[in-house]
VOGUTI-490251 format. One record per residue: residue in one letter; x, y, z of N, C-alpha, C, O in turn. Coordinates in nm, 4 decimals. Layout:
<nodes>
   resn       n_xx       n_yy       n_zz      ca_xx      ca_yy      ca_zz       c_xx       c_yy       c_zz       o_xx       o_yy       o_zz
      A          X          Y          Z          X          Y          Z          X          Y          Z          X          Y          Z
...
</nodes>
This chain:
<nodes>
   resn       n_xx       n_yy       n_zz      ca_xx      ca_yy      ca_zz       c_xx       c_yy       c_zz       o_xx       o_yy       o_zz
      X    17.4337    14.1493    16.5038    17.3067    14.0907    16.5379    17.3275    13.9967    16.6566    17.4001    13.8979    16.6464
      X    17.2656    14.0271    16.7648    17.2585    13.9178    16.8604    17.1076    13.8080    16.8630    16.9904    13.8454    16.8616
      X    17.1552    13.6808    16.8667    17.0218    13.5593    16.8460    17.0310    13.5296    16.9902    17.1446    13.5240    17.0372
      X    16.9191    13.5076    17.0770    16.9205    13.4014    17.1721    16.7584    13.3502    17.1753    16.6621    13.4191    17.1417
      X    16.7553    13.2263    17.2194    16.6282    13.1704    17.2530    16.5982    13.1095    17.3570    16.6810    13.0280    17.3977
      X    16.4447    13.1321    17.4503    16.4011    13.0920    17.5291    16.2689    12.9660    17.4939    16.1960    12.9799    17.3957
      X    16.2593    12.8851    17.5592    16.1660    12.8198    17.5460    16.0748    12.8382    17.7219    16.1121    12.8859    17.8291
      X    15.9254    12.7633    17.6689    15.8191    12.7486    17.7958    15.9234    12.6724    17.8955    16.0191    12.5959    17.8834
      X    15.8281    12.7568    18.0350    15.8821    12.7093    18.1225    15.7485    12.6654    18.2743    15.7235    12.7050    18.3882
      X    15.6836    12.5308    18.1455    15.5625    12.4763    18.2080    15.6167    12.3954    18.2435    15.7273    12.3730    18.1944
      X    15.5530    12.2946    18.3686    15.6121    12.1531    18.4657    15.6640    12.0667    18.3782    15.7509    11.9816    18.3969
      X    15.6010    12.0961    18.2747    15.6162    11.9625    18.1771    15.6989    12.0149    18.1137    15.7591    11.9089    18.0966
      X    15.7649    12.0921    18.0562    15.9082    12.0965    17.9856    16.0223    12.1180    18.0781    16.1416    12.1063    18.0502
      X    15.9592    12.1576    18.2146    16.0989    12.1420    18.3152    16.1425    12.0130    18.4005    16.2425    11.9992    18.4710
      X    16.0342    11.9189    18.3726    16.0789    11.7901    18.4012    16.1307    11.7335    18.2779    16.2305    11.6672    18.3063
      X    16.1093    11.7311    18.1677    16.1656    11.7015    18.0686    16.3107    11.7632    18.0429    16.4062    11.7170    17.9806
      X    16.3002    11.8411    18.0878    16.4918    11.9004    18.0606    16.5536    11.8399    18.1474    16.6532    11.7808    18.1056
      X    16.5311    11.8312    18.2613    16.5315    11.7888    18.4102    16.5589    11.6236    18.3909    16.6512    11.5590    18.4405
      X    16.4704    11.5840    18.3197    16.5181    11.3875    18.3219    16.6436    11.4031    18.2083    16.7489    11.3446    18.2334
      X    16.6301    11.4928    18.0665    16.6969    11.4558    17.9944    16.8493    11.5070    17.9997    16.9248    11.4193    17.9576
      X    16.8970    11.5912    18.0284    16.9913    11.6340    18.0915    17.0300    11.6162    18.2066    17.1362    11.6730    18.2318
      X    16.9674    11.5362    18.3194    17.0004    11.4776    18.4320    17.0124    11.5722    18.5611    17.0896    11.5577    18.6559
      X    16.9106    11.6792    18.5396    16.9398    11.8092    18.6422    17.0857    11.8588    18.5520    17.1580    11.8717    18.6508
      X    17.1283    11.8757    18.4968    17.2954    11.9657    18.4263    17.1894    12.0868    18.3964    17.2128    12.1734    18.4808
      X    17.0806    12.1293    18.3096    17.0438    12.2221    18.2433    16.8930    12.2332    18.3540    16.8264    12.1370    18.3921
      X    16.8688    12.3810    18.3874    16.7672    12.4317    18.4863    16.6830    12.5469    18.3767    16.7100    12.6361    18.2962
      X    16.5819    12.4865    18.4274    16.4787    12.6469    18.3577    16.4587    12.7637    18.4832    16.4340    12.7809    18.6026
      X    16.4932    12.8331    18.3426    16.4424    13.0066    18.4482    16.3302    13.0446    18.3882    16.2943    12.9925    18.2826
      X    16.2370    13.1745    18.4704    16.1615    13.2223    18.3875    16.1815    13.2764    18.2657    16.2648    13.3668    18.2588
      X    16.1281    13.2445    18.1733    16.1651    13.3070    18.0030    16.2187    13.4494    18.0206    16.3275    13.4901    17.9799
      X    16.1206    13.5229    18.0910    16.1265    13.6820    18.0648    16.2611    13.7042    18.1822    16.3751    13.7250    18.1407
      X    16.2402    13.6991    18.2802    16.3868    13.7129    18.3561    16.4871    13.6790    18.2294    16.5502    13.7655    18.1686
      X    16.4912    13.5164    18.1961    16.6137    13.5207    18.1032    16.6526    13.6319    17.9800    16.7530    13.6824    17.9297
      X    16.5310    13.6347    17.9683    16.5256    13.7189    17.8236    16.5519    13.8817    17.8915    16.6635    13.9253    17.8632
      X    16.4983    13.9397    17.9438    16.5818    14.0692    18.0137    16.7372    14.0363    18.0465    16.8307    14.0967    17.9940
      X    16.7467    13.9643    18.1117    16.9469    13.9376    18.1021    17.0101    13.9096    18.0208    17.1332    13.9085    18.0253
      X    16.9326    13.8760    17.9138    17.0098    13.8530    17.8105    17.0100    13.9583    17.6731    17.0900    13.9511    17.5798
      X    16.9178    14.0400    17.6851    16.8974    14.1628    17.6042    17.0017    14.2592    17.7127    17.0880    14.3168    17.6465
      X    17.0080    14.2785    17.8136    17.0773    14.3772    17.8828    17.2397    14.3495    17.8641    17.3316    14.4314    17.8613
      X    17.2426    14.1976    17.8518    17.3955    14.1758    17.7810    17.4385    14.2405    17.6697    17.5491    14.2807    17.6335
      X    17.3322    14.2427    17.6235    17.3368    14.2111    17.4422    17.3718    14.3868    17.3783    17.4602    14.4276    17.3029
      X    17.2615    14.4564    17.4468    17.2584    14.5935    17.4707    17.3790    14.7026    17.4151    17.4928    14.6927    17.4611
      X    17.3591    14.7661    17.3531    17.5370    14.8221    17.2853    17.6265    14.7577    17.2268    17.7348    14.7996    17.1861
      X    17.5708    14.6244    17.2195    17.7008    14.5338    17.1621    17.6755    14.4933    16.9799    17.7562    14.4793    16.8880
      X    17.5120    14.4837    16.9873    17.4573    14.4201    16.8365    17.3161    14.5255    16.8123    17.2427    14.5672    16.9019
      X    17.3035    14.5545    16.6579    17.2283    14.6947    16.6186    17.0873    14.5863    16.6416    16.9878    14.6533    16.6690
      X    17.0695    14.4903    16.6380    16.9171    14.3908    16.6277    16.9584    14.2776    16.7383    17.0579    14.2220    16.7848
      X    16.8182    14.2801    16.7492    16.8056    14.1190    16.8624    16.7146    14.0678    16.8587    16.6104    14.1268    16.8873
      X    16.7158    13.9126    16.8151    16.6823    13.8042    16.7587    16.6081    13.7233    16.8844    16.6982    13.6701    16.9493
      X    16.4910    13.6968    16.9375    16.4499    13.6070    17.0238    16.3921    13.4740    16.9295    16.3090    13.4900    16.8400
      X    16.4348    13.3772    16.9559    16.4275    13.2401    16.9220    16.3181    13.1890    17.0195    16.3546    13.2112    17.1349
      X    16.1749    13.1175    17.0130    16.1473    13.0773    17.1028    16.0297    12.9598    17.0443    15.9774    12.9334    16.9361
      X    16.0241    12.9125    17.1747    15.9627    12.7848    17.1638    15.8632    12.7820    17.3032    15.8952    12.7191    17.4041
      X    15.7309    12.8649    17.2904    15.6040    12.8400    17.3919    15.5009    12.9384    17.3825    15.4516    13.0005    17.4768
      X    15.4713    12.9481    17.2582    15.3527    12.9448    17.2093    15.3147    13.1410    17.1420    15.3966    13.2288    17.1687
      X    15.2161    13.1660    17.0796    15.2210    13.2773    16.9769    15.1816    13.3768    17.1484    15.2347    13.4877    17.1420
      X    15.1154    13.3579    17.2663    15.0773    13.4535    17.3619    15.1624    13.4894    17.4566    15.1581    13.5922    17.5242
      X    15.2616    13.3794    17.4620    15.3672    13.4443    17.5536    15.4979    13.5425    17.4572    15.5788    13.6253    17.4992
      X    15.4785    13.5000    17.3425    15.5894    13.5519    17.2194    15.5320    13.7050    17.2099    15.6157    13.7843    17.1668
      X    15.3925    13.7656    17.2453    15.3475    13.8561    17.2984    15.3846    13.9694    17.4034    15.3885    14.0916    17.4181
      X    15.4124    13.8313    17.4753    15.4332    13.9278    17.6374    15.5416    13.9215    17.6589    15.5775    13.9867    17.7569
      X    15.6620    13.8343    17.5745    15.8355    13.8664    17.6107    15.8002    14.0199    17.4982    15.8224    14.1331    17.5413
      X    15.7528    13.9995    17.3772    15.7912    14.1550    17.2881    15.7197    14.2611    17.3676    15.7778    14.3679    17.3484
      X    15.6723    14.2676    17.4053    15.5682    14.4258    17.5251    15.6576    14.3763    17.6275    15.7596    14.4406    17.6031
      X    15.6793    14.3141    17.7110    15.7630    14.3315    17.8364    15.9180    14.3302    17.8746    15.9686    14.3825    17.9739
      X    15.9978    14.2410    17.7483    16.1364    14.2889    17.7221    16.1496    14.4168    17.6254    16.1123    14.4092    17.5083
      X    16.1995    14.5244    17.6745    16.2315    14.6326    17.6160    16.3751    14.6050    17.5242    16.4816    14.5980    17.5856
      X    16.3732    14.5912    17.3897    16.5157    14.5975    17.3159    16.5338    14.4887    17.2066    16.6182    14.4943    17.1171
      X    16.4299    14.3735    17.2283    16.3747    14.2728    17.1045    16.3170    14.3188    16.9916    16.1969    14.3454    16.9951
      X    16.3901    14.3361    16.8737    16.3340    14.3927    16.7354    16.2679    14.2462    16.6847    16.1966    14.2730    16.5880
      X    16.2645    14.1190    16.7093    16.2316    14.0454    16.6460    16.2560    13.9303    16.7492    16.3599    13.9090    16.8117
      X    16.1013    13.8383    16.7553    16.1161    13.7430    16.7966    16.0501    13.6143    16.7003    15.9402    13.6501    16.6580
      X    16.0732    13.5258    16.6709    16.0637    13.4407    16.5993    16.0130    13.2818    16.6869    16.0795    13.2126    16.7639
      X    15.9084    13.2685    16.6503    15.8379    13.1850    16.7502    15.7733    13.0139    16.6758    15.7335    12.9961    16.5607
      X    15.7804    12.9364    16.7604    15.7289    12.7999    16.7549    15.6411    12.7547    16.8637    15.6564    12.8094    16.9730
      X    15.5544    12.6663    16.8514    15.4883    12.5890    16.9202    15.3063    12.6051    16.8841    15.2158    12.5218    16.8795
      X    15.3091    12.6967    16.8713    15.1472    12.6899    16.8047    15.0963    12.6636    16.6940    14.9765    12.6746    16.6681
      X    15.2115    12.6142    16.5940    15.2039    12.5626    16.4589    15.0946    12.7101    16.3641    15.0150    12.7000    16.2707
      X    15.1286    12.7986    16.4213    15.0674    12.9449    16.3449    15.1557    12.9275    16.2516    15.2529    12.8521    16.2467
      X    15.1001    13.0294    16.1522    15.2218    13.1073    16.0478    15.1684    13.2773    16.0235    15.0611    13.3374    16.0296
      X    15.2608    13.2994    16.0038    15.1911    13.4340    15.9474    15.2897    13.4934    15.8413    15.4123    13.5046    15.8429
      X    15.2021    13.5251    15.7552    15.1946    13.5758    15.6637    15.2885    13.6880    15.6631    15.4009    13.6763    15.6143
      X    15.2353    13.8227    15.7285    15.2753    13.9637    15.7574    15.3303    13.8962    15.9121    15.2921    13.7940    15.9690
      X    15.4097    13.9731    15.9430    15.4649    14.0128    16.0863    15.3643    14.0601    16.1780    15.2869    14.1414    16.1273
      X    15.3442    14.0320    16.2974    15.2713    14.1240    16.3681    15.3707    14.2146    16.4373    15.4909    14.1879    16.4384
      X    15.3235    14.3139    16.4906    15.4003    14.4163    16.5563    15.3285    14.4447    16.7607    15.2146    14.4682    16.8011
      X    15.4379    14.4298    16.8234    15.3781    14.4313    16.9230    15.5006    14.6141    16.9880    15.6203    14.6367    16.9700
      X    15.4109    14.6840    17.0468    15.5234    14.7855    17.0716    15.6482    14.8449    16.9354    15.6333    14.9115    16.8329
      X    15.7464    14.7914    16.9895    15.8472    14.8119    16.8354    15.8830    14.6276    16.8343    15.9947    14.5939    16.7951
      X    15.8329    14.5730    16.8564    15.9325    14.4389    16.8255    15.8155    14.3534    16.7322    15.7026    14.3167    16.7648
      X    15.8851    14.3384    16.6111    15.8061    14.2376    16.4977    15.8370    14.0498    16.5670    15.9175    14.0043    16.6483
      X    15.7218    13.9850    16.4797    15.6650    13.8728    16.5745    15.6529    13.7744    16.4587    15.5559    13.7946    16.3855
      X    15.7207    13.6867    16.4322    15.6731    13.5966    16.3112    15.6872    13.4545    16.3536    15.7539    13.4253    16.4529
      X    15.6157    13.3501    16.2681    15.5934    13.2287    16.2820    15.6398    13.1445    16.1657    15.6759    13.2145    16.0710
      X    15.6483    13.0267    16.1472    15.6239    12.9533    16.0076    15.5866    12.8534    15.9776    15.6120    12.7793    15.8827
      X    15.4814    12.8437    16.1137    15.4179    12.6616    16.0457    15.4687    12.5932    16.2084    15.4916    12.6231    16.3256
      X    15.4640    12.4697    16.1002    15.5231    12.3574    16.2068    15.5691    12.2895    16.0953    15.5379    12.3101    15.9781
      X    15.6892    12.1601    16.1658    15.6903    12.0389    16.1103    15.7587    12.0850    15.9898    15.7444    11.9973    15.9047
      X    15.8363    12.1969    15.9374    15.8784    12.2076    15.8383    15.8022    12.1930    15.7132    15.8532    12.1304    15.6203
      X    15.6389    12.2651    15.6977    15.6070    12.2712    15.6024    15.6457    12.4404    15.5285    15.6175    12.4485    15.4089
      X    15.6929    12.5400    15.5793    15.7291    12.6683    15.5706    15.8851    12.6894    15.5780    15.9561    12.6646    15.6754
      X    15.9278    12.7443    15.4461    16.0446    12.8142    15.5150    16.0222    12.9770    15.5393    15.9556    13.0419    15.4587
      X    16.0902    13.0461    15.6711    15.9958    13.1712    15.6894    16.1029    13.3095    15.5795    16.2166    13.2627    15.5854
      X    16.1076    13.3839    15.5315    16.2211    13.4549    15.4691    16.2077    13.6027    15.5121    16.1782    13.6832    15.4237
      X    16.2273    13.6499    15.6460    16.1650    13.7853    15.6242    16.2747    13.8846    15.6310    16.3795    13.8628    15.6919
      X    16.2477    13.9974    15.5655    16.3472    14.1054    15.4954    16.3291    14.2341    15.6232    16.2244    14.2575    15.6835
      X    16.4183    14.2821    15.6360    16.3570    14.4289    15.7345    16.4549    14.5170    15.7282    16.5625    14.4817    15.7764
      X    16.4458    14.6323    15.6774    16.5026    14.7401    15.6218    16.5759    14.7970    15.7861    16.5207    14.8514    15.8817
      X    16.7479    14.7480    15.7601    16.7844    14.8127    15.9262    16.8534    14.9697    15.8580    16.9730    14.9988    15.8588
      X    16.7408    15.0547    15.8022    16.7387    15.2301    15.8223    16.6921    15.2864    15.9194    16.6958    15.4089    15.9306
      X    16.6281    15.1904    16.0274    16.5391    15.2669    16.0828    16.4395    15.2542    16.1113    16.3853    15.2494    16.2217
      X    16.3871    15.2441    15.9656    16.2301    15.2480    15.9461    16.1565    15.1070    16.0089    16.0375    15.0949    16.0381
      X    16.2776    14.9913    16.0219    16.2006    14.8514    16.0664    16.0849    14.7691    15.9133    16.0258    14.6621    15.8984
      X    16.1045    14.8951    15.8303    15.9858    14.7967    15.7395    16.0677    14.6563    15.6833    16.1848    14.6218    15.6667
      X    15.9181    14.5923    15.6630    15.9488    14.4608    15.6708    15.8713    14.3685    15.5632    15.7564    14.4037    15.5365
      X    15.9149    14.2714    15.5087    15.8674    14.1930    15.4267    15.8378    14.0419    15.4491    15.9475    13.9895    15.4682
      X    15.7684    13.9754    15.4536    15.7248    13.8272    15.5722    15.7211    13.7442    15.4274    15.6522    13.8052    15.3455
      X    15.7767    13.6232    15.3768    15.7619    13.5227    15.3087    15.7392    13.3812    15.3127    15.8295    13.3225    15.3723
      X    15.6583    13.3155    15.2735    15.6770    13.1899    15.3442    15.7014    13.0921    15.2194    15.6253    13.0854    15.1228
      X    15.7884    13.0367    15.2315    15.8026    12.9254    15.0799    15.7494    12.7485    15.1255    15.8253    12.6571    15.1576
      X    15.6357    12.7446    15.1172    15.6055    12.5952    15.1030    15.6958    12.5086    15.0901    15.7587    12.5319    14.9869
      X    15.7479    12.3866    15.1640    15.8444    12.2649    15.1047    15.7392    12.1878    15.0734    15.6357    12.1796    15.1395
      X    15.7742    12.1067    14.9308    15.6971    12.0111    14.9056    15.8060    11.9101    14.8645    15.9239    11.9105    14.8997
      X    15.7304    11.8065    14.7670    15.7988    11.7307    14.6770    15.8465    11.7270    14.5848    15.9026    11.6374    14.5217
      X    15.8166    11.8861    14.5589    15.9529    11.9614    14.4482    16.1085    11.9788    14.4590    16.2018    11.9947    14.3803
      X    16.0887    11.9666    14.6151    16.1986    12.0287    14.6530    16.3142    11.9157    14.6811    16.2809    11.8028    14.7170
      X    16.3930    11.9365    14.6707    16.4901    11.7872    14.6218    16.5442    11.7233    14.7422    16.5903    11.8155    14.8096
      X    16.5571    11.6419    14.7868    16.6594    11.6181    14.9527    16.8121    11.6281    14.9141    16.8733    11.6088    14.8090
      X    16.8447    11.6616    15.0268    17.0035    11.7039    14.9968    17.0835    11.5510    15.0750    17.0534    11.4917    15.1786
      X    17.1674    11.5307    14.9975    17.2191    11.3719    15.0250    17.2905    11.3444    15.1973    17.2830    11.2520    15.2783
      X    17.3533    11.4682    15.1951    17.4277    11.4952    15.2799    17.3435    11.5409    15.4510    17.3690    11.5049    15.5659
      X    17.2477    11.6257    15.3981    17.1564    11.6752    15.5130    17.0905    11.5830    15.5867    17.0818    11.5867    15.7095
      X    17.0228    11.4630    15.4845    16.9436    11.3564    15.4804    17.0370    11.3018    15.6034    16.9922    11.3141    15.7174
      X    17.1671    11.2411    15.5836    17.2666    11.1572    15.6651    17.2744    11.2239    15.7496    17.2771    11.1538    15.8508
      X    17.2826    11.3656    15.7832    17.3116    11.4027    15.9019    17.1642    11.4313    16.0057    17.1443    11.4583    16.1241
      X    17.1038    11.4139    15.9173    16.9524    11.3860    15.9964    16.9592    11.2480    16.0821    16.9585    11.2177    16.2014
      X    16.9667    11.1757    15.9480    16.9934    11.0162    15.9714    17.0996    10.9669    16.1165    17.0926    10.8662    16.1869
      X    17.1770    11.0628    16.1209    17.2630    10.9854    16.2193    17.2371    11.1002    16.3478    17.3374    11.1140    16.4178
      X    17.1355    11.1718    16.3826    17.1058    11.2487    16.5125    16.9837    11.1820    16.5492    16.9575    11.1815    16.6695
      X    16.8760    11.1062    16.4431    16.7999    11.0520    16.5287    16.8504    10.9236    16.5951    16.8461    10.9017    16.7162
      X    16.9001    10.8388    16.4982    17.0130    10.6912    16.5304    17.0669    10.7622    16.6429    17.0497    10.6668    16.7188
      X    17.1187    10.8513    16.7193    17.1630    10.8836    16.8260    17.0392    10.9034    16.9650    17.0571    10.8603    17.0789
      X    16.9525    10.9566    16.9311    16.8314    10.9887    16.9450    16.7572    10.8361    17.0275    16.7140    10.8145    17.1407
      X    16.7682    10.7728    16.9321    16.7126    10.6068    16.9443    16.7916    10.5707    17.0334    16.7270    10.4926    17.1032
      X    16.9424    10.5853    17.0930    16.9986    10.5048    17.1647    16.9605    10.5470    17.2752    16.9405    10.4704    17.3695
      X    16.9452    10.6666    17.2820    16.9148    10.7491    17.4335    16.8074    10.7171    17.4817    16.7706    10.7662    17.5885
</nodes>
């Protein structure tokens, strides 16, 4: 399986990478990246995983315009969905925002691509983990100094 992710590449998240990384990290266009990086990927892994972060209409137009994405997995519009959508052959899922969703989806690699979309609610059932908590704890405390 190969994962990679692109995020938007509006003024405002390229000055933001741009102050916070100090010019070290440059945005490209998503889809350029995302074609070079599926053409890497290409013969090497049976699925490919797009990670992204700018919104449910462009998560659209990388799956119809990169040829070789079985699955892109998307943030920023605080959607969820339920079922997968299907754009061409590449399935399209969401899970919320803000960590109210965890997303679980199943997809039969026979072939067939069928697929199963889950979303498990976090609430206040769900217990905090002592350890996770601290390591939360000490990336925003890092976070704060910056």
């Amino acid at each position: 399986m190969g994962i990679f992710g692109v995020i938007g590449d509006t003024s405002e998240m390229v000055s933001k990478v741009s102050e916070i990384t100090k010019d070290a990290v440059s945005i490209q266009d998503p889809l350029q990246a995302a074609e070079a990086v599926v053409k890497e990927l290409t013969g090497k892994v049976d699925y490919i995983v797009a990670l992204t972060h700018q919104g449910t209409n462009r998560d659209w137009v990388i799956a119809r315009r990169v040829k070789g994405i079985d699955l892109v997995v998307g943030g920023h519009d605080k959607q969820k969905t339920k079922e997968p959508f299907e754009a061409e052959k590449t399935l399209i899922v969401q899970a919320g925002e803000k960590g109210q969703y965890q997303g679980i989806l199943e997809v039969a690699m026979d072939g067939t691509k069928t697929s199963k979309n889950t979303l498990v609610p976090f609430s206040e059932e769900i217990a905090s983990d002592p350890k996770v908590k601290a390591i939360i704890t000490a990336y925003n405390d890092k976070v704060a100094e910056i």
